[in-house]
C-alpha positions in Angstrom: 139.2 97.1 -35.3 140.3 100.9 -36.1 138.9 103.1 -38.5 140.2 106.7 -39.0 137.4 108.9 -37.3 137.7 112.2 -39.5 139.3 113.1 -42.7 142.9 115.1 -41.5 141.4 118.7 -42.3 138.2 117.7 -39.6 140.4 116.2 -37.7 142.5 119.3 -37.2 139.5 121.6 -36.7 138.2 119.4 -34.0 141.4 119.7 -31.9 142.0 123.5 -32.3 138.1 123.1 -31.1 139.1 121.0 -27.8 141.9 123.2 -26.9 140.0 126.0 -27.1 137.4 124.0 -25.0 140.0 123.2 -22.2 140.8 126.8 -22.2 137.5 127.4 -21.2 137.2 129.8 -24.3 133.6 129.5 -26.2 133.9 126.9 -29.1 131.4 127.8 -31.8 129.3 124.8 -32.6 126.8 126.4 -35.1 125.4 124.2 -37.8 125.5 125.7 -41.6 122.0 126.4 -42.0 120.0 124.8 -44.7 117.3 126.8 -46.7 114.2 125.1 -46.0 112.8 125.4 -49.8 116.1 124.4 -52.0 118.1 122.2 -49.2 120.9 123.9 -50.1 123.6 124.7 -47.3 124.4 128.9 -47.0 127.2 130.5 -46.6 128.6 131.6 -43.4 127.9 135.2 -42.3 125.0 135.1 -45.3 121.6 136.8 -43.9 119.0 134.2 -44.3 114.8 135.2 -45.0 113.3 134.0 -41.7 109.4 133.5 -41.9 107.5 136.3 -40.1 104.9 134.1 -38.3 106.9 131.0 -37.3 110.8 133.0 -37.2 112.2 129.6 -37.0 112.0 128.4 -40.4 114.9 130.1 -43.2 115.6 130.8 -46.8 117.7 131.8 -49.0 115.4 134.7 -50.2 111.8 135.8 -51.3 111.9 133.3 -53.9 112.6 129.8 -51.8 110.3 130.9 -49.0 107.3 131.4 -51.7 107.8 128.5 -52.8 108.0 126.6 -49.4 104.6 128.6 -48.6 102.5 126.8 -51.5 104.7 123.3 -50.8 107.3 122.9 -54.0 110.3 122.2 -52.5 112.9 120.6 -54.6 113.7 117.8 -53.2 112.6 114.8 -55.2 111.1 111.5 -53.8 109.1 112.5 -51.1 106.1 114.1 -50.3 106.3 117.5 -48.2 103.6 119.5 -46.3 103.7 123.1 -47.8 104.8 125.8 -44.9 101.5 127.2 -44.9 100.3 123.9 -43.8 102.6 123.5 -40.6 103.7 127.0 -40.3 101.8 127.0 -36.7 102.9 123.3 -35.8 106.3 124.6 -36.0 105.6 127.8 -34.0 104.1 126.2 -31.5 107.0 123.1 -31.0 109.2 126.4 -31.0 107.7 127.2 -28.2 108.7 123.8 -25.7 112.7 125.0 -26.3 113.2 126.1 -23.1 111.6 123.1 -21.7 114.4 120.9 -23.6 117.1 123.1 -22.2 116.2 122.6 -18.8 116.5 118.9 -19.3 120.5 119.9 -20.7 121.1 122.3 -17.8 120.7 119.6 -15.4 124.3 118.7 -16.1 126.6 121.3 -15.0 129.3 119.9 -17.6 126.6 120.8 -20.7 127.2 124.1 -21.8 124.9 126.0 -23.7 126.1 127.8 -27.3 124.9 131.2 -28.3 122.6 130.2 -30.4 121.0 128.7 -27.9 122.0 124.7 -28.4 124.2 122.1 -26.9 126.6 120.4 -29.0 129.3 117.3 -27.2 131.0 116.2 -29.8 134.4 118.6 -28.6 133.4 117.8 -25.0 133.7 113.9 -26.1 136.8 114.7 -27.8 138.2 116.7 -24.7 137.3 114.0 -22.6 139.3 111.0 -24.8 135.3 109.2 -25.9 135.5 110.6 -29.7 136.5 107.8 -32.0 136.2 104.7 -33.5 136.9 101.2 -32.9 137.7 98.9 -30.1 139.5 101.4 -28.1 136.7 103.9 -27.7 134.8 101.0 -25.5 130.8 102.0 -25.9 131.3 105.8 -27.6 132.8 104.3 -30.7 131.0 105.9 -33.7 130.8 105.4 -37.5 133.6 108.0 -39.0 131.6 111.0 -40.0 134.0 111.8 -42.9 136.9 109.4 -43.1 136.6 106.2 -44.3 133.2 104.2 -43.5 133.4 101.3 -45.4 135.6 99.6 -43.4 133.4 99.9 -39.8 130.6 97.4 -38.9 128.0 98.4 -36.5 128.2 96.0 -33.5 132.2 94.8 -34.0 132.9 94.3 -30.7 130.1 91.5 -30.9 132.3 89.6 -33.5 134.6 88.9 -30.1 134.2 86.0 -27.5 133.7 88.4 -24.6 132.0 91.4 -24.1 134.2 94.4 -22.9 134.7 94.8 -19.0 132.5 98.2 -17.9 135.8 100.1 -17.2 136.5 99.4 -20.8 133.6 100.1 -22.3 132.6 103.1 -20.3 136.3 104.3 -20.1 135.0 107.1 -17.5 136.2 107.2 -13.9 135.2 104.8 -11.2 132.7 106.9 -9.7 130.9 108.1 -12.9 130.4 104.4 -14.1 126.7 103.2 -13.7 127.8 99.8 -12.8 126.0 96.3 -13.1 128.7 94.2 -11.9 128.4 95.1 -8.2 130.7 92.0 -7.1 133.7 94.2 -6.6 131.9 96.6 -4.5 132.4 99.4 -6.7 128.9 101.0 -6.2 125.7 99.6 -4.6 122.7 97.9 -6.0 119.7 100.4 -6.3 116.7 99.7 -4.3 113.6 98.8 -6.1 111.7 100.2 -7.8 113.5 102.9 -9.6 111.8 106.5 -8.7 108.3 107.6 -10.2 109.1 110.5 -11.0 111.0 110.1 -14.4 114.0 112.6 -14.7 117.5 112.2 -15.1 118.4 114.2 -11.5 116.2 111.5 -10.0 117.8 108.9 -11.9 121.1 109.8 -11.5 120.5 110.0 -7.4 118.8 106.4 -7.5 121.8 104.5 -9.7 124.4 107.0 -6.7 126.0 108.7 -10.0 127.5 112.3 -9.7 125.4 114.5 -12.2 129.2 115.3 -13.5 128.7 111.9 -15.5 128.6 112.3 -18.5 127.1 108.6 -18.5 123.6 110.1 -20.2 125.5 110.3 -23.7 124.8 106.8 -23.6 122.2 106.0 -21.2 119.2 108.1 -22.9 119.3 104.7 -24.9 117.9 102.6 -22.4 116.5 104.9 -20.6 114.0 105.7 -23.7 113.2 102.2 -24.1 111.8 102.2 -20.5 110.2 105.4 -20.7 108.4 104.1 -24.0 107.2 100.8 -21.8 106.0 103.4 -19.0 104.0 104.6 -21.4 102.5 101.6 -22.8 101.8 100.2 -19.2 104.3 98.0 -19.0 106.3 98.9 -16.4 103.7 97.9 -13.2 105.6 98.5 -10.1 102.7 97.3 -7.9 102.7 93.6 -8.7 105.5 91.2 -6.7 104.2 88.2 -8.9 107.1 87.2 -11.5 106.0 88.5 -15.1 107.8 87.6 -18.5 107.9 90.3 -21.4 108.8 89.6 -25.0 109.5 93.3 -27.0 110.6 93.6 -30.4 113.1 96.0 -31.4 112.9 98.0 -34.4 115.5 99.7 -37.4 118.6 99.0 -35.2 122.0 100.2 -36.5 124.0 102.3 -34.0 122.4 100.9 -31.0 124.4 97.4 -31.4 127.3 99.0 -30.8 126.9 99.4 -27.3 124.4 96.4 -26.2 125.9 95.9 -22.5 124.4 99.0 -21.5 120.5 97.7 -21.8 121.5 95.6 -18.8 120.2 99.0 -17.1 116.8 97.4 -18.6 116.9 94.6 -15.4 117.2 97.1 -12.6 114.1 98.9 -14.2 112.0 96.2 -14.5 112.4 94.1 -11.1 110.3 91.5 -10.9 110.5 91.1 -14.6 111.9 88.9 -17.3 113.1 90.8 -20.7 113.0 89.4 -24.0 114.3 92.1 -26.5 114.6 90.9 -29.3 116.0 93.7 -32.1 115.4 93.9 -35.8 117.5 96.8 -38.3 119.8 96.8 -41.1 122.9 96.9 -38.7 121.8 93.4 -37.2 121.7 91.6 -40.8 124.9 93.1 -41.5 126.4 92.1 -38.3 125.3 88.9 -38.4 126.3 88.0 -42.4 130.0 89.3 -40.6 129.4 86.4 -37.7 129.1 83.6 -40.1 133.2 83.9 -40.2 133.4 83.5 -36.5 131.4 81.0 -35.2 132.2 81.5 -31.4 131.3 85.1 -31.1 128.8 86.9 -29.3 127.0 87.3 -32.3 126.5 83.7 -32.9 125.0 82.5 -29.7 121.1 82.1 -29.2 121.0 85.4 -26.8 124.2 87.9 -28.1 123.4 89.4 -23.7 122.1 88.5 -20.8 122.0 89.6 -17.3 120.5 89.3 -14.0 120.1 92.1 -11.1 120.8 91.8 -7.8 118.1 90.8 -5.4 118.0 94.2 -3.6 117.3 95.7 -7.3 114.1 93.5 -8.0 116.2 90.4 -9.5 115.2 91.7 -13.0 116.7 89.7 -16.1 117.0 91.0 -20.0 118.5 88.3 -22.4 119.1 90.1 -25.7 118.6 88.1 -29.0 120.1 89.1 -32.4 116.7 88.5 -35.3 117.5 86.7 -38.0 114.8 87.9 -39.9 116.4 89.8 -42.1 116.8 93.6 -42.0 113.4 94.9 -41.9 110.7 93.9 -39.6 108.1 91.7 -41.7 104.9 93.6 -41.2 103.0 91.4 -43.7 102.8 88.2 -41.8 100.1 88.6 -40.0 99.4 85.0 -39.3 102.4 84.7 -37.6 101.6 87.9 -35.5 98.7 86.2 -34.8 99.8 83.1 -34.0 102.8 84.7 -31.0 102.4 88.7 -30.9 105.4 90.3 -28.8 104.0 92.2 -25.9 105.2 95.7 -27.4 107.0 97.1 -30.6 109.5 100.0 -29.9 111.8 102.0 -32.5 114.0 104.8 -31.6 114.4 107.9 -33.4 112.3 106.4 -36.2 110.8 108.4 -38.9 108.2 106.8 -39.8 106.6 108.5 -42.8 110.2 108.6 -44.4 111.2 105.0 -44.6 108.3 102.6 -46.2 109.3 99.7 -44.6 107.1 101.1 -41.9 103.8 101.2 -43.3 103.7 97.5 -42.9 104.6 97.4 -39.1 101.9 100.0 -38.7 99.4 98.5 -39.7 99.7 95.9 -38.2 100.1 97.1 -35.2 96.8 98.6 -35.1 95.0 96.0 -36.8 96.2 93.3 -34.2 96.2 95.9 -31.2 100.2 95.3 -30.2 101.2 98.2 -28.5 103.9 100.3 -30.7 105.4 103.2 -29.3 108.7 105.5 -30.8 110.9 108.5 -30.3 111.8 110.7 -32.7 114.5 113.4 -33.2 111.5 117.0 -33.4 107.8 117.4 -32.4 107.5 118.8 -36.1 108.5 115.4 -37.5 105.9 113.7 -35.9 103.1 116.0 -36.4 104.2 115.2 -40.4 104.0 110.9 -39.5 100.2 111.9 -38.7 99.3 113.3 -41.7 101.4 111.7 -44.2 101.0 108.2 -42.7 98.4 107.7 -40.0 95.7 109.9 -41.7 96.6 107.9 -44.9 96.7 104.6 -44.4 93.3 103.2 -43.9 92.7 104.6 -47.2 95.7 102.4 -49.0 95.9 99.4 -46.7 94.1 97.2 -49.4 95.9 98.2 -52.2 99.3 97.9 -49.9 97.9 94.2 -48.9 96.1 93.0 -51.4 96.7 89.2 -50.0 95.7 89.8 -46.5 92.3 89.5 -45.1 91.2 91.1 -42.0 88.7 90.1 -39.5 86.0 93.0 -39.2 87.0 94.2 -35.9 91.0 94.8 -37.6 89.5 96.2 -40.1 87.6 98.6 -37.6 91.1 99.4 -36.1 92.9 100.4 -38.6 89.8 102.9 -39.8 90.1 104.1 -36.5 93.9 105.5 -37.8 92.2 108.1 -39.3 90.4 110.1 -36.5 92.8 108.8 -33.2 94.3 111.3 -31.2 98.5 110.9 -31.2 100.1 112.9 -27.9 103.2 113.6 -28.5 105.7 113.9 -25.2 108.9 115.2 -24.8 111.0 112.6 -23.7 112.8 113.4 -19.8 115.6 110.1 -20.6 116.2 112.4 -23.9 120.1 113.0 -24.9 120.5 116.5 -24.0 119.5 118.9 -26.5 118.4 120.9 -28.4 121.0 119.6 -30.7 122.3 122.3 -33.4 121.2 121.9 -36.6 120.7 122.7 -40.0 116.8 122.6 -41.1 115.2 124.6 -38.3 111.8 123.4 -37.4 111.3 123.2 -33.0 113.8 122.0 -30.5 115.4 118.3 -32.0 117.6 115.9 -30.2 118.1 112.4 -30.4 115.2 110.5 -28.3 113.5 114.2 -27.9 110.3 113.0 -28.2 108.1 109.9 -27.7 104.5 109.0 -29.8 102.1 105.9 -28.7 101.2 104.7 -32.5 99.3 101.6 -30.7 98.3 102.0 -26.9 99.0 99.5 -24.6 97.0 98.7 -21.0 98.4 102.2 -19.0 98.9 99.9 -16.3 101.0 101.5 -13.7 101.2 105.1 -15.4 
């Protein structure tokens, strides 16, 4: 499969951008900001109103920010706190920017834009990983501009093989974080893998050069485990053989590069993984796999893998739902019946999409442990209140059918006044990202939010 990746004027600016780049001349990655009161993109060069409190948030002019002050924003469908509401929030997530460029400057291949973010798309392109379809191994991407309709999340699971690590990495030998260790290539890492969570400590227990730019990729995993730390769930103290079963949520992009949750086994030693993963890109994927009944896609578990002794002997087997495209939050009596040991979603938003409510709730009324990342602190601090603070009030009208003992009853009432930390994530991809609506630091995987705690075993 090969889709075009940009449309030919894109396409054009992006390699001017990467010779530049290879020049070692500055490459402007600045995002075309969006006034946070009409959502309307600005001119470049054009002076934006910045709010005198938070001075991250912009507008067009006097008008827009009034009217983002008392909360009528145009933009239709969806509820909005008014800036006076989070003006603060926003100040104060402002604040932890520094702390997410340190996480970035760890790298010394991530380099740092004049307005203060870190953008890779031209240092993808410069370094051949900027593309899609089959050729691009793991980086391969839904076209931005050209022609979507053509590109299936999860192709290269509609083959018979999964592709070797040299082809799905497609960096050099000694910046691969290999899991085949037969050819001698790298060595197994001891177990367990470091307490102290960082990528520099990472990268020095997996023996990778912090000039790998394997971290594009990795944060993926890696946030998945950093979510289980923080549900208890990742116990080094035990040697006794344990078995989890985790449910992954709102999948799309992530199928596109499943090999890499192998990393999963050497993280967990003494561990067997189920993860099982739920999202609109798996019921696609699999409606595709009905035409190719020997693919990966079709088989009970679309991964599996096993590490080495010296690593802990962990196992992940990776299994495709067919469930449909959302999770089903309303059947309790099958949560009941078999609850996983821990939901997980990455980059979620989950006051924006409804199909969460559901999962929510019953989360909290059946005490599984749920924990997410999201892209900003600032979109989180908006699930609280337009979700969490919200939902024991609706629950009965939004289940009608269901009946609750009195103790779930009692935790989901307990939504309302429950504290909600919210983390920035150290497996984050490097950031902060640029972008258009300016409201804190953002990045893919910046930050993590318990929604359900777990047992805190092993924190």
């Amino acid at each position: 499969m090969a889709t075009s990746m940009h449309a030919a004027s894109h396409a054009l600016t992006i390699a001017l951008a990467v010779a530049q780049f290879r020049r070692g001349e500055p490459v402007d990655n600045t995002v075309t900001p969006i006034c946070l009161a009409c959502n309307n993109f600005q001119k470049p060069g054009k002076k934006l109103l910045q709010c005198s409190a938070c001075k991250v948030a912009l507008y067009c002019d006097q008008k827009c920010a009034a009217m983002d002050w008392k909360g009528t924003r145009a933009l239709s469908g969806q509820k909005h706190d008014s800036h006076k509401e989070v003006c603060k929030e926003i100040k104060a997530a402002n604040v932890r920017t520094p702390e997410m460029r340190a996480i970035a400057k760890q790298f010394p291949w991530a380099r740092q834009e004049r307005d203060g973010t870190f953008g890779f798309t031209i240092f993808q392109a410069a370094q051949g990983l900027l593309g899609s379809g089959r050729e691009f191994g793991w980086w391969t991407r839904i076209p931005c501009c050209a022609d979507a309709s053509r590109y299936v999340w999860g192709f290269l699971l509609l083959e018979d093989e999964h592709l070797r690590e040299d082809k799905g990495w497609k960096l050099p030998e000694e910046h691969v974080p290999w899991l085949d260790f037969a050819f001698g290539l790298a060595t197994p890492p001891k177990a367990p893998p470091p307490a102290e969570q960082s990528w520099e400590m990472y990268y020095a227990w997996r023996g990778l050069p912090l000039q790998s730019p394997a971290v594009l990729l990795l944060h993926w995993p890696l946030s998945i485990y950093r979510l289980l730390h923080l549900l208890g769930l990742t116990s080094k103290q035990s040697t006794e053989r344990r078995h989890l079963t985790v449910h992954l949520l709102g999948i799309e992009r992530e199928i596109d590069f499943l090999p890499i949750f192998g990393e999963l086994a050497l993280l967990l030693p003494n561990t067997d993984l189920d993860l099982v993963i739920f999202g609109p890109g798996v019921a696609n994927l699999l409606e595709k796999a009905t035409a190719y009944p020997s693919c990966l896609a079709s088989r009970p578990f679309v991964y599996t893998y096993r590490a080495p002794k010296a690593s802990g002997a962990g196992t992940i087997r990776i299994e495709l739902s067919r469930a449909g495209a959302f999770y089903d939050g309303t059947n309790i009596s099958a949560l009941r019946r078999e609850k996983p040991d821990a939901l997980l979603a990455l980059n979620a938003g989950l006051a924006t999409y409804a199909e969460w409510r559901p999962v929510v709730l019953a989360s909290r009324a059946l005490g599984i442990p749920f924990a997410v990342t999201d892209y900003s602190e600032a979109s989180l601090r908006s699930d609280i209140r337009l979700l969490f603070r919200q939902l024991p009030v609706l629950y009965r009208t939004m289940w009608p059918a269901i009946e609750l003992s009195a103790a779930e009853q009692e935790r989901v009432r307990e939504m309302a006044k429950a504290e909600y930390p919210i983390e920035m994530n150290p497996f984050m991809y490097p950031g902060p990202r640029p972008q258009a609506v300016h409201a804190g630091p953002n990045s893919f995987n910046g930050f993590t939010f318990v929604v359900t705690p777990g047992g805190r075993v092993g924190c």
